[in-house]
LUMROKOL-630995 format. One line per field, with one value per atom (N, C-alpha, C): atom name; residue number from 1; residue in one letter; x, y, z. Coordinates in nm, 2 decimals. Example, Ala and Ser with C-alpha at 12.3 -4.5 7.8 and 13.67 -1.06 7.14 Angstrom:
<sekols>
atomo [N_CA_C_N_CA_C]
num [1_1_1_2_2_2]
residuo [A_A_A_S_S_S]
px [1.32_1.23_1.32_1.28_1.37_1.29]
py [-0.57_-0.45_-0.33_-0.22_-0.11_0.00]
pz [0.78_0.78_0.78_0.71_0.71_0.79]
</sekols>
This chain:
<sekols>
atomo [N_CA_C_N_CA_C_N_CA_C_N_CA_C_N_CA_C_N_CA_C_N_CA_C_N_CA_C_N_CA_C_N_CA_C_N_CA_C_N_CA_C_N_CA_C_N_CA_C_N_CA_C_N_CA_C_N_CA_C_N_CA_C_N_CA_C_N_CA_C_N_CA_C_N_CA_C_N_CA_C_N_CA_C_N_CA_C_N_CA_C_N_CA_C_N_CA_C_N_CA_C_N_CA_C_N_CA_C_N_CA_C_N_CA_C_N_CA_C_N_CA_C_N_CA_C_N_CA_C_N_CA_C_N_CA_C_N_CA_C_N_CA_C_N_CA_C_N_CA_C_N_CA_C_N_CA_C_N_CA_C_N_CA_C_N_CA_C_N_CA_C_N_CA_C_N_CA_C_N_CA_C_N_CA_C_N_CA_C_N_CA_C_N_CA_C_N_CA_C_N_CA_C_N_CA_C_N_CA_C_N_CA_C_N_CA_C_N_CA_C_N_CA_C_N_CA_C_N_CA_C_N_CA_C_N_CA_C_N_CA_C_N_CA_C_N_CA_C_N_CA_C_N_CA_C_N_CA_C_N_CA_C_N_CA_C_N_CA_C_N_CA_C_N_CA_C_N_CA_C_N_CA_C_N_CA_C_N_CA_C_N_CA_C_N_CA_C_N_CA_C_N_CA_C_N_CA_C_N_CA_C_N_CA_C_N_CA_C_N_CA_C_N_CA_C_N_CA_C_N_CA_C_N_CA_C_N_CA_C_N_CA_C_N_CA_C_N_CA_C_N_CA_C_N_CA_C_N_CA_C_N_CA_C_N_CA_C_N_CA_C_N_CA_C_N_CA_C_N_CA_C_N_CA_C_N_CA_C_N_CA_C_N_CA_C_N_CA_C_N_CA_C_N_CA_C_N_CA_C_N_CA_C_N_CA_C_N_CA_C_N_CA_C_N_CA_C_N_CA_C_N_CA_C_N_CA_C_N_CA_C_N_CA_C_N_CA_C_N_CA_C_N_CA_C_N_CA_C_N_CA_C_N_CA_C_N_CA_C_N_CA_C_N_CA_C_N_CA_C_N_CA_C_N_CA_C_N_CA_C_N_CA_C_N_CA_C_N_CA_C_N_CA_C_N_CA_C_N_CA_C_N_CA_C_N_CA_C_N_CA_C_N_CA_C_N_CA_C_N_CA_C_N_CA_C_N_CA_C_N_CA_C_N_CA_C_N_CA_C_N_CA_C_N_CA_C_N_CA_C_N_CA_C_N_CA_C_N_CA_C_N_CA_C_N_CA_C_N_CA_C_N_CA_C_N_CA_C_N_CA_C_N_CA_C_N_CA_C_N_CA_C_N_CA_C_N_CA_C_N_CA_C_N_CA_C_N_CA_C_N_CA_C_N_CA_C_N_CA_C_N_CA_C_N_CA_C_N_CA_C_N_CA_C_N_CA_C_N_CA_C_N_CA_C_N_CA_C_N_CA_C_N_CA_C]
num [1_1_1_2_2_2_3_3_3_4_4_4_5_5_5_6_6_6_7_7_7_8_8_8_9_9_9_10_10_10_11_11_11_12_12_12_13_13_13_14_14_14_15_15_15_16_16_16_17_17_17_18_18_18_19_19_19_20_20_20_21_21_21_22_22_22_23_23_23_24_24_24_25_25_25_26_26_26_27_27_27_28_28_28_29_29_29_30_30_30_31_31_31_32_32_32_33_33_33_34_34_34_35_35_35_36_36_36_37_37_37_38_38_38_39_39_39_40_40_40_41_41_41_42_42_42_43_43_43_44_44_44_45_45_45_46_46_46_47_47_47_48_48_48_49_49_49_50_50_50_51_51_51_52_52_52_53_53_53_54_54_54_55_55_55_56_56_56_57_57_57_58_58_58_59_59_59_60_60_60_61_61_61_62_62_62_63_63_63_64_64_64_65_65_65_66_66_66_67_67_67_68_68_68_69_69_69_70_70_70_71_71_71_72_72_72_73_73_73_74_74_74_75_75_75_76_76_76_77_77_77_78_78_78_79_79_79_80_80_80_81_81_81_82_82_82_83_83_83_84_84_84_85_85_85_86_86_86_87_87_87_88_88_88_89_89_89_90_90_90_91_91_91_92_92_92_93_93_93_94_94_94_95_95_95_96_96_96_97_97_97_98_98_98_99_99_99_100_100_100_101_101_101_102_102_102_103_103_103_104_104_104_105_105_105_106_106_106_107_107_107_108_108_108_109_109_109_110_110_110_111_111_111_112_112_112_113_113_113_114_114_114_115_115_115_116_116_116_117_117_117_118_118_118_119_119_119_120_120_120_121_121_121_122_122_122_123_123_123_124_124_124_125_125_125_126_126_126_127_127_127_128_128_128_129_129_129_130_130_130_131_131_131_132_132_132_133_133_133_134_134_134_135_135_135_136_136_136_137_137_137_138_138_138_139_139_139_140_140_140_141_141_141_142_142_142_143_143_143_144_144_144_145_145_145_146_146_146_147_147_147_148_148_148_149_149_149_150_150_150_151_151_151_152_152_152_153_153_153_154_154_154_155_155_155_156_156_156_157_157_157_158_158_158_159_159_159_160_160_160_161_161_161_162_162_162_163_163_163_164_164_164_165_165_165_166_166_166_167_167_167_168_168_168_169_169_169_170_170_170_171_171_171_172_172_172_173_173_173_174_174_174_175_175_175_176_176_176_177_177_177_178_178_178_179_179_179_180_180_180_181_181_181_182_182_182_183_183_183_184_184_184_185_185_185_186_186_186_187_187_187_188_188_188_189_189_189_190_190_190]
residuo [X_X_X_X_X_X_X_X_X_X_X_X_X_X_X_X_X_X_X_X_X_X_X_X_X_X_X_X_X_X_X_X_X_X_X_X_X_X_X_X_X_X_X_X_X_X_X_X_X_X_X_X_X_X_X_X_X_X_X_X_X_X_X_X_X_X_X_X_X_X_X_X_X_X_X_X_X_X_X_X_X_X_X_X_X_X_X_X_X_X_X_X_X_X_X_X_X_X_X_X_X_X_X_X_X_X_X_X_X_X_X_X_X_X_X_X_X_X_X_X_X_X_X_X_X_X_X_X_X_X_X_X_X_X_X_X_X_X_X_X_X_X_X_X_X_X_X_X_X_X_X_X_X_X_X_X_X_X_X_X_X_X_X_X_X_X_X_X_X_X_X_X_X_X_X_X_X_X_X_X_X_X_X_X_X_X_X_X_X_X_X_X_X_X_X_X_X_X_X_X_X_X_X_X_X_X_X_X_X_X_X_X_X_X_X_X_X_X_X_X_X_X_X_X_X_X_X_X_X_X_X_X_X_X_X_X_X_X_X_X_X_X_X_X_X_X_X_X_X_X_X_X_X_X_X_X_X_X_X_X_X_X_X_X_X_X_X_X_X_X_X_X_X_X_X_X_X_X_X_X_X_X_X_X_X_X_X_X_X_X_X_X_X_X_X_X_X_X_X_X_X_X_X_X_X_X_X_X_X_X_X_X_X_X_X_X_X_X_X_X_X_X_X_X_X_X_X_X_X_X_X_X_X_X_X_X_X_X_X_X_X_X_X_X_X_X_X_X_X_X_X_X_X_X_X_X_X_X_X_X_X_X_X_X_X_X_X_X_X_X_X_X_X_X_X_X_X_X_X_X_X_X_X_X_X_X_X_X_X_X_X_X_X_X_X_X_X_X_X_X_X_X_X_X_X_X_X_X_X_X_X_X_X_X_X_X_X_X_X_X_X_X_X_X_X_X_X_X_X_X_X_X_X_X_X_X_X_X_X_X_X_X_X_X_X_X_X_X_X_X_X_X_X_X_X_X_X_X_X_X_X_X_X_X_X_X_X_X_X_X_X_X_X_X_X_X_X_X_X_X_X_X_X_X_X_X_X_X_X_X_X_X_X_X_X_X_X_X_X_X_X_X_X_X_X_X_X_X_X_X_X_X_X_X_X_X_X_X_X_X_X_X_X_X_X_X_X_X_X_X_X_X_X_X_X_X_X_X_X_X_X_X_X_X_X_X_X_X_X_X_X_X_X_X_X_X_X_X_X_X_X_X_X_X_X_X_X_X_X_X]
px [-2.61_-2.51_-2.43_-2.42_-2.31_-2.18_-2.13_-1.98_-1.95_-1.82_-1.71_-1.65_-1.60_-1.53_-1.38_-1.31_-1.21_-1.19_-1.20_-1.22_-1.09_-1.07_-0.93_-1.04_-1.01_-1.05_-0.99_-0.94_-0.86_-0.89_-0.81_-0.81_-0.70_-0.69_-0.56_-0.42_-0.36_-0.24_-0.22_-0.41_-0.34_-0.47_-0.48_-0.57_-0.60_-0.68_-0.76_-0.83_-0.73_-0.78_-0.85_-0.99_-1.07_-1.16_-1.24_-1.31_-1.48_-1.54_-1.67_-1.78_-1.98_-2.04_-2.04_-2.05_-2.14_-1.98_-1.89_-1.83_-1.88_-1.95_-2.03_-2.11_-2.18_-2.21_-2.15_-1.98_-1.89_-1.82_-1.81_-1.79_-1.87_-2.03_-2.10_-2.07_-2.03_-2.04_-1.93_-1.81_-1.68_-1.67_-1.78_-1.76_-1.84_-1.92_-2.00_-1.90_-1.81_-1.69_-1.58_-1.58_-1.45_-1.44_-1.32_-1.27_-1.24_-1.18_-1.17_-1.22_-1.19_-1.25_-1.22_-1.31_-1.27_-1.32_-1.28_-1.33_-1.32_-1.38_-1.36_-1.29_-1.16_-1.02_-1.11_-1.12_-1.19_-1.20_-1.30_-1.30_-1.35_-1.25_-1.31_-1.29_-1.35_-1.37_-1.26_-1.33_-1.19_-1.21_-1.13_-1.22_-1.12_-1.13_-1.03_-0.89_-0.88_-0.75_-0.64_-0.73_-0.70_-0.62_-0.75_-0.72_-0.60_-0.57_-0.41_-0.34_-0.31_-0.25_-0.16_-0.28_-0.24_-0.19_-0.25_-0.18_-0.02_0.01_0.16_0.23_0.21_0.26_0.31_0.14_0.21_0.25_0.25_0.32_0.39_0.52_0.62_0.60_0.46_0.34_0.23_0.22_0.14_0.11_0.02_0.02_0.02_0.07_0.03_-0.05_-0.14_-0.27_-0.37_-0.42_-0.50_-0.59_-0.54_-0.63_-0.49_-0.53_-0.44_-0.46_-0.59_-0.65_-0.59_-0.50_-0.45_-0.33_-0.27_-0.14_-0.11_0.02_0.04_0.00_-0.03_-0.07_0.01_0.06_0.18_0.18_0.27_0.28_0.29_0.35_0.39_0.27_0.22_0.10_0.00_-0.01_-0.13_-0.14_0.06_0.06_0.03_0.05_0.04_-0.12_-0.20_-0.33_-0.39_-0.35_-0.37_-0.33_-0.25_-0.15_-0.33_-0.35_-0.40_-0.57_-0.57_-0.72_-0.73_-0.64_-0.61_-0.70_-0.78_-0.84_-1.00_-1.00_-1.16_-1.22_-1.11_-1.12_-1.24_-1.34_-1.47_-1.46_-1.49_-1.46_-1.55_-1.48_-1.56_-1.54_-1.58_-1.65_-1.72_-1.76_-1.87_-1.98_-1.93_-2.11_-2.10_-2.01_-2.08_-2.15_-2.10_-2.15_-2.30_-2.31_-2.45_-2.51_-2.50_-2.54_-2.64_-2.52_-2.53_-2.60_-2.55_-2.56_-2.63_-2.67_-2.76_-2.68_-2.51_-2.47_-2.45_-2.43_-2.41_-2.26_-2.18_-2.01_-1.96_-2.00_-1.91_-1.81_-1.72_-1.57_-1.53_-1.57_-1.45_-1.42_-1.41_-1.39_-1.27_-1.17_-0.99_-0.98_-0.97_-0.87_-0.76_-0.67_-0.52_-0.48_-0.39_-0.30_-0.14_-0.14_-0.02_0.12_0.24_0.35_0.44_0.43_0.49_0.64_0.73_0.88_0.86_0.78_0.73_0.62_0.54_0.42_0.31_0.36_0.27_0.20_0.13_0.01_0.08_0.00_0.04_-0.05_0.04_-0.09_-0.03_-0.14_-0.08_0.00_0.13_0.18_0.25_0.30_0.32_0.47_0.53_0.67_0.67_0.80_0.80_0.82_0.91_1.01_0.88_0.79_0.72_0.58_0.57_0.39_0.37_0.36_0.30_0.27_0.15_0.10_0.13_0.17_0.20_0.20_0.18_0.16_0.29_0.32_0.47_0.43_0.53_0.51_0.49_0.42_0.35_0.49_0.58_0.70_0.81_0.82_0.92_1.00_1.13_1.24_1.29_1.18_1.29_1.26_1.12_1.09_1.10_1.16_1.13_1.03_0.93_0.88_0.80_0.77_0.69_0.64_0.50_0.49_0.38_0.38_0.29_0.10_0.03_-0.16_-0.16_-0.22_-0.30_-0.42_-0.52_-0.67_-0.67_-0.59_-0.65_-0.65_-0.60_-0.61_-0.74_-0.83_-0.95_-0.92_-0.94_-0.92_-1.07_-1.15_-1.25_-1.26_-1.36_-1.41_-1.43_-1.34_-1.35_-1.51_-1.48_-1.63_-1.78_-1.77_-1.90_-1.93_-1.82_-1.79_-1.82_-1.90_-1.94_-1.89_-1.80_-1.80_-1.64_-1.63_-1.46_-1.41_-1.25_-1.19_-1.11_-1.16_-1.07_-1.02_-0.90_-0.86_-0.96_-0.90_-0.99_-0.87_-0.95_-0.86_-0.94_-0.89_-0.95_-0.87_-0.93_-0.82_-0.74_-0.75_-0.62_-0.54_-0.56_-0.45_-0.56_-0.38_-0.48_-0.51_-0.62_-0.61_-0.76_-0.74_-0.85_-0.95_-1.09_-1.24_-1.32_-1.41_-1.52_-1.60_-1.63_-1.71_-1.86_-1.88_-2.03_-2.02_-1.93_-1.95_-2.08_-2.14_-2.15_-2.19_-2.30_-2.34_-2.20_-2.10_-1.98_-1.88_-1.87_-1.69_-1.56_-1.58_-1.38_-1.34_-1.20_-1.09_-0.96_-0.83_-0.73_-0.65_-0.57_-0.45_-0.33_-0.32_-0.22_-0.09]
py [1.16_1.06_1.02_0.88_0.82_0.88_0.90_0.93_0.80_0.77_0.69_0.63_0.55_0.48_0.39_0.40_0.32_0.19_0.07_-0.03_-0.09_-0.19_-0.27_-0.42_-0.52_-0.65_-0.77_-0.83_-0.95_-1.05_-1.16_-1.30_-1.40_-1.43_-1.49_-1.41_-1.42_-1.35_-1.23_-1.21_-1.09_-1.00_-0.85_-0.76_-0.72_-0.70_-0.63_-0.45_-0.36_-0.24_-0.18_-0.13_-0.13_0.00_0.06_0.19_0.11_0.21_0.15_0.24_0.23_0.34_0.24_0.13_0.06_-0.05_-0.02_-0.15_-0.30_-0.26_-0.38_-0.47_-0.40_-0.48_-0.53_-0.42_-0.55_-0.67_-0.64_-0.75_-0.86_-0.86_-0.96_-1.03_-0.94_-0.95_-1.03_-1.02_-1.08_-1.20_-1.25_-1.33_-1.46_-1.45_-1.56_-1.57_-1.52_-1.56_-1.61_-1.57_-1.63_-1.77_-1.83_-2.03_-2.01_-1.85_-1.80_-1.68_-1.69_-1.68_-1.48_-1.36_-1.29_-1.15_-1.07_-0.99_-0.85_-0.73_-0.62_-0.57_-0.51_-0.46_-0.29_-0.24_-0.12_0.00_0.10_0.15_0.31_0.40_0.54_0.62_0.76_0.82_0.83_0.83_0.81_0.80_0.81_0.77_0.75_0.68_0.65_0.72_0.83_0.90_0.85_0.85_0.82_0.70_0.57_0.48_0.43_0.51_0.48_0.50_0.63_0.66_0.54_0.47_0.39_0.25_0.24_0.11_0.18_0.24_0.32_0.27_0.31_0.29_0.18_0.08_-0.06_-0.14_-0.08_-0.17_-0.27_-0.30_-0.40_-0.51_-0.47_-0.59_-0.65_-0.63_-0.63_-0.77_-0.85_-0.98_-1.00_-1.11_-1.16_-1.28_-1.25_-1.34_-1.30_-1.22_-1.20_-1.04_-1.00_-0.84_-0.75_-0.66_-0.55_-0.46_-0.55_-0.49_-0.53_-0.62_-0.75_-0.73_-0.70_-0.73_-0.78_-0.85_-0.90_-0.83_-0.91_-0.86_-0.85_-0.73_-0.77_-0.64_-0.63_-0.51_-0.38_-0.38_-0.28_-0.19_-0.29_-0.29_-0.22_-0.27_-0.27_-0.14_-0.06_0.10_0.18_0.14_0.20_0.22_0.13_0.15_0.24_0.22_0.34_0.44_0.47_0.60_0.65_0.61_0.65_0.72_0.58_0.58_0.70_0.72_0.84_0.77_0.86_0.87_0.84_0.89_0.86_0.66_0.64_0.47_0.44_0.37_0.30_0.18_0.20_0.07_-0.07_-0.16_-0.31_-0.41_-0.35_-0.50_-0.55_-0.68_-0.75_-0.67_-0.58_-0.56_-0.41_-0.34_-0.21_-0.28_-0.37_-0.42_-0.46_-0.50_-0.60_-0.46_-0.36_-0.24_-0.17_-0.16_-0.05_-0.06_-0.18_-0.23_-0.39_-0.43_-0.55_-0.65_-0.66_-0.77_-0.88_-1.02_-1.09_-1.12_-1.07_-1.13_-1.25_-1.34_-1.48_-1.48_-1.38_-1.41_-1.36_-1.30_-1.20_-1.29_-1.40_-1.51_-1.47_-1.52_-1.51_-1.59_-1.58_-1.73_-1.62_-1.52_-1.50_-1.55_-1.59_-1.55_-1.45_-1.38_-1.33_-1.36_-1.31_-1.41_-1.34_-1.46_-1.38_-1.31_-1.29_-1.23_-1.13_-1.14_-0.99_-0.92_-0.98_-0.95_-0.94_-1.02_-1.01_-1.12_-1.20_-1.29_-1.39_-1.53_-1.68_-1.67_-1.80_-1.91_-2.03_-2.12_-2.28_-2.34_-2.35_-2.40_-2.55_-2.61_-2.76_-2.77_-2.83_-2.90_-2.99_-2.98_-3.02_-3.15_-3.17_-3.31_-3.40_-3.38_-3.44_-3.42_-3.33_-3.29_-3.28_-3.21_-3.20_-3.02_-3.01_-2.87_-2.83_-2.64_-2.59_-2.43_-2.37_-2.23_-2.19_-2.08_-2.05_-1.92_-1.77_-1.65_-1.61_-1.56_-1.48_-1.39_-1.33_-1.25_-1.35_-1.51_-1.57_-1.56_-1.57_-1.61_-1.50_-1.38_-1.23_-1.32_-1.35_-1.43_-1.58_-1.66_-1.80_-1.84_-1.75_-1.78_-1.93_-2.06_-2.12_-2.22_-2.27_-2.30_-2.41_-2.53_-2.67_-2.60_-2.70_-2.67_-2.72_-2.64_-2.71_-2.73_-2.77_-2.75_-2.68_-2.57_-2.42_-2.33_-2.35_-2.27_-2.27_-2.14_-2.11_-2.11_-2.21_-2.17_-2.19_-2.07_-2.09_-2.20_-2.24_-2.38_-2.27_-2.31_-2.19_-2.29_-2.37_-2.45_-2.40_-2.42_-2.34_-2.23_-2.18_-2.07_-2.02_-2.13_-2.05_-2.20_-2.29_-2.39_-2.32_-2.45_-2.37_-2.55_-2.52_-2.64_-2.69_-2.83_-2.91_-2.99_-3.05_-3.16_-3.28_-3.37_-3.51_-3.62_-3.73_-3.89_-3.94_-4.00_-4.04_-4.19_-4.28_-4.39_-4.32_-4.23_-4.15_-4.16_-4.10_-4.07_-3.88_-3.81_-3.71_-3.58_-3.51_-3.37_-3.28_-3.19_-3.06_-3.10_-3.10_-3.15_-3.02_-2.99_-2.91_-2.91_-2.83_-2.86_-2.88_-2.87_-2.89_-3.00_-3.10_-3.22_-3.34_-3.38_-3.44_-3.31_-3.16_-3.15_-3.03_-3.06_-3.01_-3.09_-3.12_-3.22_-3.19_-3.05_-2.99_-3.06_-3.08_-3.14_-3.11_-3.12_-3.05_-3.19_-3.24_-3.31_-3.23_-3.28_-3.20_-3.32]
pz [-0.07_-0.11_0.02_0.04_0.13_0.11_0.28_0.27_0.22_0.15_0.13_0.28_0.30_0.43_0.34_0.40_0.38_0.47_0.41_0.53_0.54_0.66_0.64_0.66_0.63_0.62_0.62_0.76_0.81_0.75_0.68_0.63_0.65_0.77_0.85_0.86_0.77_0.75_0.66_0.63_0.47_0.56_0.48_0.50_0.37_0.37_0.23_0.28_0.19_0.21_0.12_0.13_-0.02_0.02_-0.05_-0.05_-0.06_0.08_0.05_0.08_0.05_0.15_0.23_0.22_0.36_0.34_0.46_0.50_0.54_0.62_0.66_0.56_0.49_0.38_0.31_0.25_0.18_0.26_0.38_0.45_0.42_0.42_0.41_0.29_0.18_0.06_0.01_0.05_0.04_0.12_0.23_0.29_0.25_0.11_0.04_-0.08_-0.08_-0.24_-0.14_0.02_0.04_0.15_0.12_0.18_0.29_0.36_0.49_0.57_0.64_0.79_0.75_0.73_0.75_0.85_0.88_1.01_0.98_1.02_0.99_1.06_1.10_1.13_1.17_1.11_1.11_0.99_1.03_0.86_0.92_0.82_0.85_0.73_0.75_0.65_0.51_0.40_0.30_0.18_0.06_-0.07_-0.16_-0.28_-0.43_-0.39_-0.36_-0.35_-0.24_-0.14_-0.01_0.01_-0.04_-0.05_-0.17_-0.25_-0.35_-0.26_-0.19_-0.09_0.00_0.06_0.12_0.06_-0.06_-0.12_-0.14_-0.23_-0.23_-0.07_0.04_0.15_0.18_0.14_0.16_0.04_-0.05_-0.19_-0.15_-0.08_-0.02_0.02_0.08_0.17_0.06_-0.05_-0.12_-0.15_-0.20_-0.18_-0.37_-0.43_-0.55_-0.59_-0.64_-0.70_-0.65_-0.53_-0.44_-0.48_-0.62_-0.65_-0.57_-0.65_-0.58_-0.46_-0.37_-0.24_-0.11_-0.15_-0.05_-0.01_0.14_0.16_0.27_0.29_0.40_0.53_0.67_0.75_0.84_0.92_1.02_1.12_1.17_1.25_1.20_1.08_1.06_0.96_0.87_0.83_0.89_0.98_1.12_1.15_1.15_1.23_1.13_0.94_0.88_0.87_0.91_0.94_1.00_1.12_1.23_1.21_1.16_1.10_1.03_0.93_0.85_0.90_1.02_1.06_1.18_1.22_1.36_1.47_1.53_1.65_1.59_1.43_1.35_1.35_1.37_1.35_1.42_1.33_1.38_1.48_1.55_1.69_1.61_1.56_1.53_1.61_1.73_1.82_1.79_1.83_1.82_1.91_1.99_2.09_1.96_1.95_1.87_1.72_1.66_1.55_1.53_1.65_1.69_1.73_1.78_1.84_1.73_1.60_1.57_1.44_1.36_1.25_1.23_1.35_1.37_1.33_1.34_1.26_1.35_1.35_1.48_1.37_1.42_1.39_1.43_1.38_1.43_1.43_1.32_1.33_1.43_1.54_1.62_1.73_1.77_1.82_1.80_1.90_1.97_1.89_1.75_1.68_1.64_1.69_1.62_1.78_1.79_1.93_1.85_1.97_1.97_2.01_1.94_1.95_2.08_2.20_2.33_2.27_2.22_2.18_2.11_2.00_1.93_1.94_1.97_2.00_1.84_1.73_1.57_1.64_1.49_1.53_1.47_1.54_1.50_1.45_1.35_1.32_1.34_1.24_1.25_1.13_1.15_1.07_1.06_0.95_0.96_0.97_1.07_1.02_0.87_0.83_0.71_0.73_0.84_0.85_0.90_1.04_1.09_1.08_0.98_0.97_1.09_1.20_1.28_1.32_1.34_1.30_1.50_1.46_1.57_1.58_1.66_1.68_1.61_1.47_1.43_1.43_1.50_1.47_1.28_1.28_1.11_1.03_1.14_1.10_1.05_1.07_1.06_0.92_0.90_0.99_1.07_1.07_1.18_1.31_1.34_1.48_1.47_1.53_1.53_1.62_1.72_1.86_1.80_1.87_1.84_1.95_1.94_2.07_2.05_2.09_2.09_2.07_2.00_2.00_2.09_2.19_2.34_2.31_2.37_2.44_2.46_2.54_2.57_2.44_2.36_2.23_2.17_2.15_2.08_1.92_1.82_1.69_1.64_1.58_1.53_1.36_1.39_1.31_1.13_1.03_0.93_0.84_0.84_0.75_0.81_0.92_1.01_1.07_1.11_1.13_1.28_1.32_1.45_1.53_1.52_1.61_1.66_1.73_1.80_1.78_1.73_1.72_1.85_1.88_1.99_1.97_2.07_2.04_2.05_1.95_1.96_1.94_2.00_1.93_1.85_1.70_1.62_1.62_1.47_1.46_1.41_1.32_1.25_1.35_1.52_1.60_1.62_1.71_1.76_1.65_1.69_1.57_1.63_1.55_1.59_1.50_1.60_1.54_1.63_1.52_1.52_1.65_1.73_1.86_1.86_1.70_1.67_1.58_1.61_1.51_1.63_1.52_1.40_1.30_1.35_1.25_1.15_1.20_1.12_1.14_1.02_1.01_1.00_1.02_1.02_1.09_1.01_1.10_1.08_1.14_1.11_1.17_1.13_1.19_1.25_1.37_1.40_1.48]
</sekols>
């Protein structure tokens, strides 16, 4: 019989902590039911018990509508992770993945940046007044750090998965297009 693994599982701003034999495979498996972009964080030994454990810890963080495997993603989250994972934590690179388990990971592409003042993760968020989309720290209102979408920003393409979004001029005006368009049409106004 398969050890148990306790995995963690990144989805922009939330993590899903769940009990598995084969992580990797629920990864695959969660990644045909899901609209976003998700990554394996890492996964070590562990089982049913374990894993309440850890939901109890993070109750606070817990997300609603999402199953009760889901909680917000943040720093503190993150240590309660490692806490749990120690020195056992399975390394999920992209080269050990592809190594070990034959997976080719498209998600592991640099789409979080980190927020220079606190150091959690951006994302992209919209002004309300101007609609205009822009790098906002994930912790806000503790952090306000925020900072303009460049071209140099790597945000992976979530419809195709494997393109990278750039700036473009459209008639709309300007916004983030797919680097494999025509044969992908994401687009993001920004």
């Amino acid at each position: 019989m398969k050890r148990k693994k306790i995995y963690a599982i990144i989805s922009g701003d939330y993590v899903k902590i769940g009990v598995s034999a084969n992580p990797v495979k629920r990864l695959q498996q969660l990644k045909t039911a899901s609209p976003t972009t998700l990554r394996l964080l890492c996964f070590f030994d562990g089982d049913e018990k374990l894993e309440k454990e850890m939901h109890q810890d993070l109750e606070r963080y817990r997300t609603f509508g999402g199953g009760k495997e889901w909680f917000t993603y943040n720093e503190k989250v993150d240590a309660v992770i490692k806490s749990y994972a120690g020195g056992n934590s399975i390394d999920t690179s992209k080269k050990y993945l592809e190594a070990k388990y034959g997976v080719k990971d498209k998600h592991n592409k640099n789409r979080l940046k980190k927020c220079k003042k606190c150091s959690s993760f951006m994302r992209i968020k919209e002004n309300g007044e101007t609609k205009k989309k822009f790098w906002g720290c994930n912790i806000f209102p503790k952090c306000n750090y925020a900072e303009p979408i460049t071209g140099n920003d790597i945000i992976g393409c979530r419809k195709c998965e494997n393109g990278v979004m750039k700036i473009r001029k459209g008639r709309s005006g300007v916004f983030l297009g797919c680097s494999n368009y025509p044969k992908c049409n994401a687009g993001l106004k920004i």
